[in-house]
Phi, psi and omega in degrees: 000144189271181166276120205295146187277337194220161194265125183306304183325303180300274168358281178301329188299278161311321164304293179309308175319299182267000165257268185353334178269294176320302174304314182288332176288288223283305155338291205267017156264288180309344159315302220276288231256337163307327183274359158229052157069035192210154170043050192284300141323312177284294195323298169300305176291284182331325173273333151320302159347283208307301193292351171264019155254342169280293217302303191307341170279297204307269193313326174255016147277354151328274194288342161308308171307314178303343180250028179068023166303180164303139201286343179294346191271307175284319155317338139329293175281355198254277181350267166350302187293303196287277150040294212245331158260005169282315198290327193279299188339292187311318200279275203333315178312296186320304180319280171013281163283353153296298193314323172289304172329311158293325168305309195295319184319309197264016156254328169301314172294298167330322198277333189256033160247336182263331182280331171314308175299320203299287192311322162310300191286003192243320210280004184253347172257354163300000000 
């Protein structure tokens, strides 16, 4: 068996740190600023992000298992890997459709804030 590249401990260190960060921004942008039609864009890349770095943690426990790492090292990174790109994979529909469901608000609201003024405005010159 080779010598581990990496420390399992540090590895789960990192791996929690940083999808732990990634979740909470992508929570609290879609939390805050989707349900009222902003930061729509940011929201989607970021959650984008999250899922091509689990797939790329995901290959490389792959390729870690082929080249005889530990099982804590590569049984890690597949986990993980898969985990975090299923779960933001998942998240992204959800934004998605939050994010349209606001859009529709604020066009529904526009259309019955404009038809109201048209009307106000023919019935005051009668």
């Amino acid at each position: 068996m080779n010598e581990a590249w990496i420390s399992p401990g540090i590895l789960g260190g990192l791996i929690g740190g940083v999808f732990g960060i990634l979740g909470g921004l992508v929570g609290t942008l879609a939390g805050a600023f989707v349900p009222r039609g902003k930061a729509k864009k940011l929201t989607l890349g970021v959650n984008t992000f999250a899922v091509a770095l689990g797939f790329v943690l995901f290959v490389f426990g792959i390729i870690a298992f082929l080249y005889g790492q530990p099982r804590d090292v590569w049984l890690t990174s597949v986990i993980a890997g898969l985990y975090c790109a299923a779960s933001f994979s998942i998240c992204y529909w959800v934004i998605l459709k939050r994010a349209r469901d606001a859009e529709l608000r604020k066009t529904m609201s526009e259309d019955l804030t404009l038809g109201g003024k048209k009307e106000n405005k023919e019935d005051s010159h009668e």
